[in-house]
N, C-alpha and C positions, 0 to 999 in steps of 0.2 A: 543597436537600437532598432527594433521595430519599424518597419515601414509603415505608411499610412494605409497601403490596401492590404495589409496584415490583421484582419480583425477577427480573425477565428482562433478559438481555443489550442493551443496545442494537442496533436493528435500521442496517444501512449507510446510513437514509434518516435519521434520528436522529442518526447523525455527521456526517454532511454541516451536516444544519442548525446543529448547536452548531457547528464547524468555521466555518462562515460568519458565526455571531452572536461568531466568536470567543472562543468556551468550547474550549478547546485545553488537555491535558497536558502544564505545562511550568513548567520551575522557572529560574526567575533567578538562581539561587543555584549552581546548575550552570554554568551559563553565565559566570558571576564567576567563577568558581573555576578553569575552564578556561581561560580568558581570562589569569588570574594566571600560567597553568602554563607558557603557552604564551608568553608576554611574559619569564619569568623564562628561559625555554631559548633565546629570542631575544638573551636580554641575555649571557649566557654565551658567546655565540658573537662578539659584539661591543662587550665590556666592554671592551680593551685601545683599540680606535679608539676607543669613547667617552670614555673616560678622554683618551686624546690628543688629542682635539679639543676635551675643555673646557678641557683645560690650553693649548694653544693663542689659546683663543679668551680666557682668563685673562690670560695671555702678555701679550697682544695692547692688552686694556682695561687691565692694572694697570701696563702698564710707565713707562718713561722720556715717553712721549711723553705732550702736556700739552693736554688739549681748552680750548677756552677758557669756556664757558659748559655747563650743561646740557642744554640742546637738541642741540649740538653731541656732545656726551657718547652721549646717546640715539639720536643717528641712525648714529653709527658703532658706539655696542654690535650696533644691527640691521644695521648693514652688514656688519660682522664676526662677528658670532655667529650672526647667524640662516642662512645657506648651510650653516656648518660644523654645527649642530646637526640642521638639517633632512638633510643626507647621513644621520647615523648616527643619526636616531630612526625616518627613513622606512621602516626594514627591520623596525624592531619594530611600528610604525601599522599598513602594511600588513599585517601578517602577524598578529597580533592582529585586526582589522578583516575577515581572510579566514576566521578561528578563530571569529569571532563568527558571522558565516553561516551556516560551515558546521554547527557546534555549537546553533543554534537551530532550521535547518533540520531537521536529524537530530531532534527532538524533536517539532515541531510538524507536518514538511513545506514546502515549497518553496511555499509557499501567500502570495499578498500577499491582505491582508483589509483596507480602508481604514476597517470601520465602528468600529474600536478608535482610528483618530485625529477621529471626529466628537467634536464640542464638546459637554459636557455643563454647563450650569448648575449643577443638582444635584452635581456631584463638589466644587465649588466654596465647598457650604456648608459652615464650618468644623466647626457642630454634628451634621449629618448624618457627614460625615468622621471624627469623635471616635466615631460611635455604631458603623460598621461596620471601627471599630481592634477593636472588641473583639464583634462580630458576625459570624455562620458561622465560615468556615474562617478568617478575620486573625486569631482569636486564637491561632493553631497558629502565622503566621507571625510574630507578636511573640512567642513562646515563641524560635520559632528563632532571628531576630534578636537576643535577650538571652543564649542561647545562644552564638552565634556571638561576642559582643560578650564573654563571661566565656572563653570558650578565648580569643581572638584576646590578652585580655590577660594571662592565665596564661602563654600563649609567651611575649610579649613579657618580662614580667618576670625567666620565668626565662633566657633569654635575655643579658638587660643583665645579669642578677646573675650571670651563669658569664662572662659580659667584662665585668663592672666596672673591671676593674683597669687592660685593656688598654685600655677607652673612657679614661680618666682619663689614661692616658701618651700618647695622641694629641696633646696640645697640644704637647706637647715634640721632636713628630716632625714634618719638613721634608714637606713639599709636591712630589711628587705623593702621597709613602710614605703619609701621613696619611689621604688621599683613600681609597687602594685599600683599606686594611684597614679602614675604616670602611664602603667599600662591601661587603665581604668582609663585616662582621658582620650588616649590613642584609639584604646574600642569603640569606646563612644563616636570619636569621627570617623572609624574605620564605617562601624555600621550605616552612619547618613549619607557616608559618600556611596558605600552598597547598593541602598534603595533608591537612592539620586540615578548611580549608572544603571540599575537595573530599569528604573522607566526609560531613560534614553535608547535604552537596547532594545524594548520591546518595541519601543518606536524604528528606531533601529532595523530591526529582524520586522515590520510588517514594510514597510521601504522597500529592502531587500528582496521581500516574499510578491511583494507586485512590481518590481521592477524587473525579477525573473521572469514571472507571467506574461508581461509586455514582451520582453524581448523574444519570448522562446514562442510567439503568436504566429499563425500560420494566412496566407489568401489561401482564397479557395480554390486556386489555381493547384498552389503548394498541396492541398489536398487528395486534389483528384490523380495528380500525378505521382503522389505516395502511394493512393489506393490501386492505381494502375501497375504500379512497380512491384506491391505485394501480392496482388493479386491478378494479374492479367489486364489485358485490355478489357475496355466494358463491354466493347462490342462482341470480341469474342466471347464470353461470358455468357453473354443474351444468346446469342445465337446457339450453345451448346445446350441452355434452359430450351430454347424453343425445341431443337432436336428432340432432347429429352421427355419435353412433351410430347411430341409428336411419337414418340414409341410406342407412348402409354396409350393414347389414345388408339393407336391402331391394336396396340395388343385388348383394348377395351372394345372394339368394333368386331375383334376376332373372337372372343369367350364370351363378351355377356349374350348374345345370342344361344352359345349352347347350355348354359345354365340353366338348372331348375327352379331356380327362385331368388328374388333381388327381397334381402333383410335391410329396413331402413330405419331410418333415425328419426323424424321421417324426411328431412330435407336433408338435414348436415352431413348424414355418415348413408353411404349404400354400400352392401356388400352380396360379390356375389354368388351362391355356392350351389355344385351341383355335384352329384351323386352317381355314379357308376358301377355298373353290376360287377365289374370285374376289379372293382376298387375296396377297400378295407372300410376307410370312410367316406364321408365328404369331403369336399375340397372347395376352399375359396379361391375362382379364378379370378377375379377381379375385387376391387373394392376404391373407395376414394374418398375423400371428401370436399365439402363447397361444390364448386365448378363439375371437377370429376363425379360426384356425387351426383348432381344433376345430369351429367351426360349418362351416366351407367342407366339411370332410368328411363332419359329417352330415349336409350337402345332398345332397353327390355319391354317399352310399352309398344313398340314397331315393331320388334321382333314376338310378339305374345309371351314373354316371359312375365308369371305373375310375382308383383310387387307386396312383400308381406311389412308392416308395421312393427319389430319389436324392439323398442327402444337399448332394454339390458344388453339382448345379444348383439347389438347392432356395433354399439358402443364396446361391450368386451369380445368380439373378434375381431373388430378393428385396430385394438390393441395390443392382442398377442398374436394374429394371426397373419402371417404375412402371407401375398399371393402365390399358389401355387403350392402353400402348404394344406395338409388335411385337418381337419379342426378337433383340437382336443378331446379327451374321451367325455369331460363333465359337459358336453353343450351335445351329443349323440340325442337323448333325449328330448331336447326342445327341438333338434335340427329336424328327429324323427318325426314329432307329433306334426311340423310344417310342412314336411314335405309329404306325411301321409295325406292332408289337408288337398295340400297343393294337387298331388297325383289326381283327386276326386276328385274337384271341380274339373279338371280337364279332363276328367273321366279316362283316365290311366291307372284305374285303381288297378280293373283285370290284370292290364299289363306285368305291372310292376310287382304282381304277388309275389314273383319269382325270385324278386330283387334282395339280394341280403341286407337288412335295416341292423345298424349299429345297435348293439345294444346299450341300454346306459349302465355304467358304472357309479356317476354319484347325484346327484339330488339335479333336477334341472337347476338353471338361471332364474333368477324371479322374476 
């Protein structure tokens, strides 16, 4: 059971383990009850062969023909009955048998767990056994069970008592007539008792489905020392982020100064690329966004690196372009026309004639 400072959700590592120790949300009384539902729709659709093949197989054991011994008797009941019974039960086995799968699966998952069939001593002691019929949640499911056990025989009674009359003239009714209308009243109670167990079970399986929830509930103590265990201590953690900040920033102290131009977003994304005579292309030495973003610029506006506006490019080299690499040949064009821009106003046009400018290969950025 759940402790009282247990009020958080189970974490996905927490289900896993109940799941594997086999602590599963799941009600057997659904499962019965589907099973019933689903065997009684099976029988409906081949009552008329079944009927015909016990009468057959009836036929066959009670007639004119004279076994001579017992054994003899036994080995032709199985000769003859057992082919024709096994045709018309195999449709309901299976198919009940397919009902149970899938109906368990659906509850629990598609999961085999074999430590639910390991051997236990302890389950075996009859006084330990007697102590957990009425310990934790068993005494919920002897509630249902007694439950289940006063409906199932209320139908039943009232049942027999609304055909009393008609049970009582069966004897007087030939063979196979006798059979159908008796199996007729039998359906008839089979199916109320069906839909009786099937509400108890849904009832049943939503019991079951939050009193999983409860137990399998975590403190937030339980928590943080999961997250600790999967993942490190937090503080190590912090401290490896701050490092890792701390790279960047200084490798952003070291480049954006020698950059020829900060592309911005204009707040969100700054990136930063500069251009070298002995280089093929451009290259983005720096870039960031948020926080970074604003620092790349107040390096560049202390250091005189001029800050250009273009949203498109800003946004698609920030996302293919990582630091350090040279920037695609389709962006050569728009990088050219900025930093011919840029060159002039800092009046480095002269300089830079010399400079090899990328040529473009395909349509700028819009």
């Amino acid at each position: 059971m759940a402790e009282p400072d247990k009020t958080e959700p189970a974490t996905p590592k927490r289900r896993t383990e109940a799941r594997e120790n086999g602590h599963i949300a799941k009600s057997q009384d659904l499962t019965s009850a589907v099973l019933l539902i689903v065997g009684l729709l099976v029988l409906s659709y081949t009552a008329h062969s079944f009927v015909q093949s016990l009468a057959d197989v009836l036929r066959a054991l009670l007639g004119t023909q004279y076994w001579g011994n017992p054994r003899e008797l036994l080995d032709n009941s199985l000769r003859i009955g057992a082919p024709q019974m096994f045709k018309v039960l195999a449709p309901v086995l299976l198919t009940v048998a397919a009902a149970a799968f899938l109906v368990t699966g659906l509850q629990v998952g598609f999961h085999l767990n074999l430590k639910r069939l390991a051997p236990s001593l302890s389950k075996l002691n009859p006084i330990q056994g007697l102590g957990r019929l009425f310990a934790g949640q068993n005494w919920m499911q002897l509630v249902m069970n007694l439950l289940k056990l006063l409906i199932i025989a209320a139908i039943a009674y009232n049942e027999i008592r609304n055909n009393f009359s008609l049970i009582l003239s069966l004897a007087g009714i030939d063979f196979p007539q006798n059979f159908t209308i008796a199996a007729g009243i039998i359906y008839n109670l089979a199916w109320r008792i069906a839909l009786a167990l099937l509400i108890l079970a849904a009832a049943d399986w939503i019991y079951h489905k939050w009193k999983f929830e409860k137990d399998i509930r975590m403190s937030k103590q339980e928590i943080k020392d999961e997250a600790r265990n999967m993942e490190g201590d937090q503080a190590i953690k912090g401290r490896r982020r701050q490092l890792a900040r701390k790279m960047i920033l200084q490798r952003i102290h070291r480049d954006v100064p020698t950059a020829d131009v900060i592309v911005t977003n204009p707040t969100e994304l700054a990136i930063a690329i500069r251009y070298d005579q002995d280089e093929s292309a451009p290259k983005v030495v720096a870039k960031g966004a948020g926080f970074l973003a604003q620092r790349i610029r107040q390096i560049a506006i202390a250091n005189g690196v001029p800050i250009i506006e273009r949203k498109p490019l800003a946004q698609a080299l920030y996302k293919t372009v990582d630091v350090g690499q040279q920037v695609p040949p389709e962006f050569y064009q728009t990088i050219a026309e900025i930093l011919a821009y840029v060159y002039e106003l800092a009046g480095k046009g002269l300089r830079r004639k010399t400079a090899r400018t990328p040529e473009p290969e395909t349509e700028p950025v819009a």
